[in-house]
C-alpha atoms as a printed R data frame, in Angstrom:
    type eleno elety resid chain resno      x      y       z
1   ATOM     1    CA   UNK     A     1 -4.628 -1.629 -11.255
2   ATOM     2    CA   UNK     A     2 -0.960 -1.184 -10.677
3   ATOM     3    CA   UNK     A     3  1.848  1.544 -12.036
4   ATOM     4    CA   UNK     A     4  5.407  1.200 -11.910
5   ATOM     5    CA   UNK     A     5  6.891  4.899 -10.504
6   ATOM     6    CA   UNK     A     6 10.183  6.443 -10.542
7   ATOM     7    CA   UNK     A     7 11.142  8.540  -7.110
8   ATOM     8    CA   UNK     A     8 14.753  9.199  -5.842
9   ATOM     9    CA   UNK     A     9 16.500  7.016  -9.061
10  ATOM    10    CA   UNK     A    10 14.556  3.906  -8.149
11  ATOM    11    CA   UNK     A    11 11.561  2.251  -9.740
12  ATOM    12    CA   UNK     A    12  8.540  1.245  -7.543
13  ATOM    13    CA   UNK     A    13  5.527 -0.524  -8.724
14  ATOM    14    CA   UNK     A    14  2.823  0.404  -6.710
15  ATOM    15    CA   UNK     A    15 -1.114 -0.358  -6.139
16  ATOM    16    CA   UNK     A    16 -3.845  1.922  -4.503
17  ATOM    17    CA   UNK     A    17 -3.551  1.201  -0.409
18  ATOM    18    CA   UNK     A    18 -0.106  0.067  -0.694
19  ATOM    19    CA   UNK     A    19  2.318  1.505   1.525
20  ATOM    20    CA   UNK     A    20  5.950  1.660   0.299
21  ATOM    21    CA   UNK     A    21  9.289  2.762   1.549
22  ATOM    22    CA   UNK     A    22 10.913  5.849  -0.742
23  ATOM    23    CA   UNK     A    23 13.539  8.292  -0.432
24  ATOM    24    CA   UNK     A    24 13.351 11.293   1.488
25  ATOM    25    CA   UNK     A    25 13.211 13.517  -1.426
26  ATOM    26    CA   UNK     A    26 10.875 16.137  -0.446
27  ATOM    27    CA   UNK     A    27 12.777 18.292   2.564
28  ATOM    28    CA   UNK     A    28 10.425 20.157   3.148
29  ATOM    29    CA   UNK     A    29  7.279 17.640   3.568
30  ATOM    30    CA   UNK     A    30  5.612 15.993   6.955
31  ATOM    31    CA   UNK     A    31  3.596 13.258   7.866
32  ATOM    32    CA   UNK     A    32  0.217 13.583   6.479
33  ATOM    33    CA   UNK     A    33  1.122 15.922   3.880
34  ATOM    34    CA   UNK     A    34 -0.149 14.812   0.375
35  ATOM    35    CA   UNK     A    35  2.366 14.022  -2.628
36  ATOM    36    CA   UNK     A    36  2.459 13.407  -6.205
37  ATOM    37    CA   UNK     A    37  4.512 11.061  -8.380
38  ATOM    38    CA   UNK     A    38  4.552 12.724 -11.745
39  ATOM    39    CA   UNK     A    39  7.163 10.352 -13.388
40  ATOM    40    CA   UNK     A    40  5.626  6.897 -14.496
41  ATOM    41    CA   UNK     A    41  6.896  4.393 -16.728
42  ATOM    42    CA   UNK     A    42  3.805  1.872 -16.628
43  ATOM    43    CA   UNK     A    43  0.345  1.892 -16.225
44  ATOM    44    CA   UNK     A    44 -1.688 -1.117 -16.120
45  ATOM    45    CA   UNK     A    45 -5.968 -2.128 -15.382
46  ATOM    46    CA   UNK     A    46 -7.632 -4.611 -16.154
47  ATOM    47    CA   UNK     A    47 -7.818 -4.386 -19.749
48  ATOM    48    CA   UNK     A    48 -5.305 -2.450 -20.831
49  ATOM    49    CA   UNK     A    49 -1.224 -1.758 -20.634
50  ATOM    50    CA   UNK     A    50  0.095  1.533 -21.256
51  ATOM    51    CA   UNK     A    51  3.450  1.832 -21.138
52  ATOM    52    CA   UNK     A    52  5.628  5.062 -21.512
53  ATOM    53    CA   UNK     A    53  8.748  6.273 -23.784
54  ATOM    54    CA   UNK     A    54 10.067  6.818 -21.274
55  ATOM    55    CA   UNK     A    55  7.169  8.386 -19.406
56  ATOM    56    CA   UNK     A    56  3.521  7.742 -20.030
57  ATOM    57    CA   UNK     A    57  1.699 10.978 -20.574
58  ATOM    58    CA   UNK     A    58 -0.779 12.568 -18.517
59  ATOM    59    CA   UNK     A    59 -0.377  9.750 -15.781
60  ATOM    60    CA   UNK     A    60  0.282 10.744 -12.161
61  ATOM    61    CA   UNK     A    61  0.029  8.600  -8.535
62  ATOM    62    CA   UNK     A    62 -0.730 10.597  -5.290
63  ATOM    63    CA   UNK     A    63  0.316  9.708  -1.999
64  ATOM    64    CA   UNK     A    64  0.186 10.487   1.823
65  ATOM    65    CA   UNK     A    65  3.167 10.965   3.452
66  ATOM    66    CA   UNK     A    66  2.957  8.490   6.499
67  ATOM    67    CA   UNK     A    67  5.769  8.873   8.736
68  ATOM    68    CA   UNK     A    68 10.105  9.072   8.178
69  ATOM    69    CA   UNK     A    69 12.346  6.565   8.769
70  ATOM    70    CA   UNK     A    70 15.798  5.754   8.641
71  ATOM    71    CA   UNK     A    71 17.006  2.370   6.903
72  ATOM    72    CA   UNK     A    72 19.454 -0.053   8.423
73  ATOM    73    CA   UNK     A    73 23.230  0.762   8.151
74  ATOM    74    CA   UNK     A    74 25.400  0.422   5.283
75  ATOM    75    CA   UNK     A    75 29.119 -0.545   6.026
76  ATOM    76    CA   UNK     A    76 31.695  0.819   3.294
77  ATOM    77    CA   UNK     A    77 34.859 -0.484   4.156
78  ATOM    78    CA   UNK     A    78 38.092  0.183   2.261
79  ATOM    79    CA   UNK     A    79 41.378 -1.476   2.212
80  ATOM    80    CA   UNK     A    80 44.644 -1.662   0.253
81  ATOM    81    CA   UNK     A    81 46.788 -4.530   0.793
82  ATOM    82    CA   UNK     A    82 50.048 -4.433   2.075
83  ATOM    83    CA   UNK     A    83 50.106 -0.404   2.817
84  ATOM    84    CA   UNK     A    84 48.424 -0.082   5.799
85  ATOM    85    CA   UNK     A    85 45.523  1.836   4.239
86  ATOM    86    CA   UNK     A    86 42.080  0.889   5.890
87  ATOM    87    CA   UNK     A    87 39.168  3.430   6.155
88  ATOM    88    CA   UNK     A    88 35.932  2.345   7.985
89  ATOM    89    CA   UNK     A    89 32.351  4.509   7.053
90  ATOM    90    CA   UNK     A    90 28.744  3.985   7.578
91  ATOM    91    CA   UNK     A    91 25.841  5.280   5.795
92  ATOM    92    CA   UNK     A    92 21.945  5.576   6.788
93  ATOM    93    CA   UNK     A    93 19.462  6.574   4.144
94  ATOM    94    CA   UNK     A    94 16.429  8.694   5.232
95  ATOM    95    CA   UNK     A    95 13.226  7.517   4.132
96  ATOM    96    CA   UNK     A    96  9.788  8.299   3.926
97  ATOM    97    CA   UNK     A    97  6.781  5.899   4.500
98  ATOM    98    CA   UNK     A    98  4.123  6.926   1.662
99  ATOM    99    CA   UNK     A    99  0.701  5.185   1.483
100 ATOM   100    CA   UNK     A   100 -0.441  5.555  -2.276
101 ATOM   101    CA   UNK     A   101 -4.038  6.915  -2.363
102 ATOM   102    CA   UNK     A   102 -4.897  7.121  -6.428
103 ATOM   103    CA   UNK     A   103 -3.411  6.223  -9.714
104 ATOM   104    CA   UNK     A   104 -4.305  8.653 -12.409
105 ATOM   105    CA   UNK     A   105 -4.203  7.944 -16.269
């Protein structure tokens, strides 16, 4: 059984025991708190495919919250040519580890 889940504008498909990277969207959460991804798109077992428009209703995945993390940087570089102009920034997205305990349909 698997479910695709939208969390912080990105889709994740996810299976029970799984542990996935997502955005730190919950400020206010720690480690071994307990979460719950409301907005799925797909829900699949072994018979059957259910598949939302755009959300399939009633469906919900819950998680542990394993740890945070920081991903690796992201270099935005900017340039004009022939003016001189150059600008030089970095950017590192805060993350939380998640370990996905139940899918619910």
């Amino acid at each position: 059984m698997y479910a695709i889940v939208e969390a912080g504008g990105k889709q994740y498909r996810v299976e029970v025991g799984q542990r996935c990277r997502v955005e730190r969207i919950w400020t206010e959460a720690k480690p071994g708190d307990s979460v719950v991804f409301e907005r799925v798109l797909v829900v699949r077992d072994e018979h059957t495919v259910k598949v939302g428009k755009p959300l399939v209703a009633g469906a919900s995945v819950k998680a542990t919250l394993l740890r945070p993390l920081r991903d690796a940087k992201v270099i935005v570089f900017k340039k004009k040519r022939r003016k001189g102009y150059r600008k030089t920034r970095g950017h590192r997205q805060d993350l939380f580890e998640v370990r996905i305990d139940a899918i619910e349909a």
